[in-house]
C-alpha positions in Angstrom: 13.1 -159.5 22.1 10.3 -157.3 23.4 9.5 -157.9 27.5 6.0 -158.9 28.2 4.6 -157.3 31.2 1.1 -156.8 32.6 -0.8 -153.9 32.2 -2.0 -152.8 36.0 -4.2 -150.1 35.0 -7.0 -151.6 36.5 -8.9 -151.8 33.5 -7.7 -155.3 32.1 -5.0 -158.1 32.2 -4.4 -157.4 29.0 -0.3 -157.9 27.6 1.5 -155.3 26.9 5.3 -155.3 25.1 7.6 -152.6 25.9 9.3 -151.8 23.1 11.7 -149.3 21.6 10.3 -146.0 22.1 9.0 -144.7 18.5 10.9 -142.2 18.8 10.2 -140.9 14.6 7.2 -141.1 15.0 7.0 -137.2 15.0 9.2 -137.1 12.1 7.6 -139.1 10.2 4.3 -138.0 10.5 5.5 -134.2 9.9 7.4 -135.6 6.8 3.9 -137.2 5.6 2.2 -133.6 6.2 -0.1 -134.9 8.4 -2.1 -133.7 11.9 -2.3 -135.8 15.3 -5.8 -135.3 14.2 -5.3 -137.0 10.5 -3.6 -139.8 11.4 -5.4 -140.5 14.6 -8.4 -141.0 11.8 -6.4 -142.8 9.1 -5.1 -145.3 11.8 -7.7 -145.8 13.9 -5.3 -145.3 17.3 -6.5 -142.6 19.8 -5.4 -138.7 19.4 -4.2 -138.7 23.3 -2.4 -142.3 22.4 -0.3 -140.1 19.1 0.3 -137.5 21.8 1.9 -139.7 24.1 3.9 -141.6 22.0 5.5 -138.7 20.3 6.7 -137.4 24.2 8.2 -141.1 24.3 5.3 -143.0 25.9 7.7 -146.4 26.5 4.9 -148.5 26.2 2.9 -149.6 23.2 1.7 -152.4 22.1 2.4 -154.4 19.0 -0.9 -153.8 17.1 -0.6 -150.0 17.6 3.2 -149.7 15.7 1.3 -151.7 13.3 -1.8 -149.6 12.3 0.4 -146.4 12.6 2.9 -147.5 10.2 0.2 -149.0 7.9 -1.4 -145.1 8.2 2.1 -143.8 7.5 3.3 -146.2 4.5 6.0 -147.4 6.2 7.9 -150.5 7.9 7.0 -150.6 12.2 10.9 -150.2 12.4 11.2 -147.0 10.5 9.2 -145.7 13.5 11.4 -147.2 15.9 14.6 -145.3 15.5 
């Protein structure tokens, strides 16, 4: 199970998970033949936010896995390693 933790950026309380790293992320999107650029528009999620995540950005939260693997076709897992 995911920890919960509070995200102290000064901007909001919001909750944050930590989960797994996405760590094929990059694969994935390579396999799929698309740009940070292309799937920052077909998800909806941030350029910068792709960028980070594919360097192994540890946190992420739920909804984020989600729109990226509804972008990429695929299970949230299959981007989890």
């Amino acid at each position: 199970m995911p920890q919960i933790r509070n995200a102290s950026a000064g901007v909001s309380s919001a909750i944050v998970a930590v989960v797994p790293a996405l760590t094929r992320l990059l694969d994935v999107r390579t396999r799929a033949a698309l740009s940070q650029r292309d799937l920052s528009k077909r998800s909806g999620v941030a350029q910068s936010t792709i960028v980070r995540l594919e360097q192994g950005e540890p946190h992420v939260r739920p909804i984020t896995i989600r729109k990226l693997a509804r972008a990429l076709g695929v299970k949230p897992a299959e981007l989890m390693g």
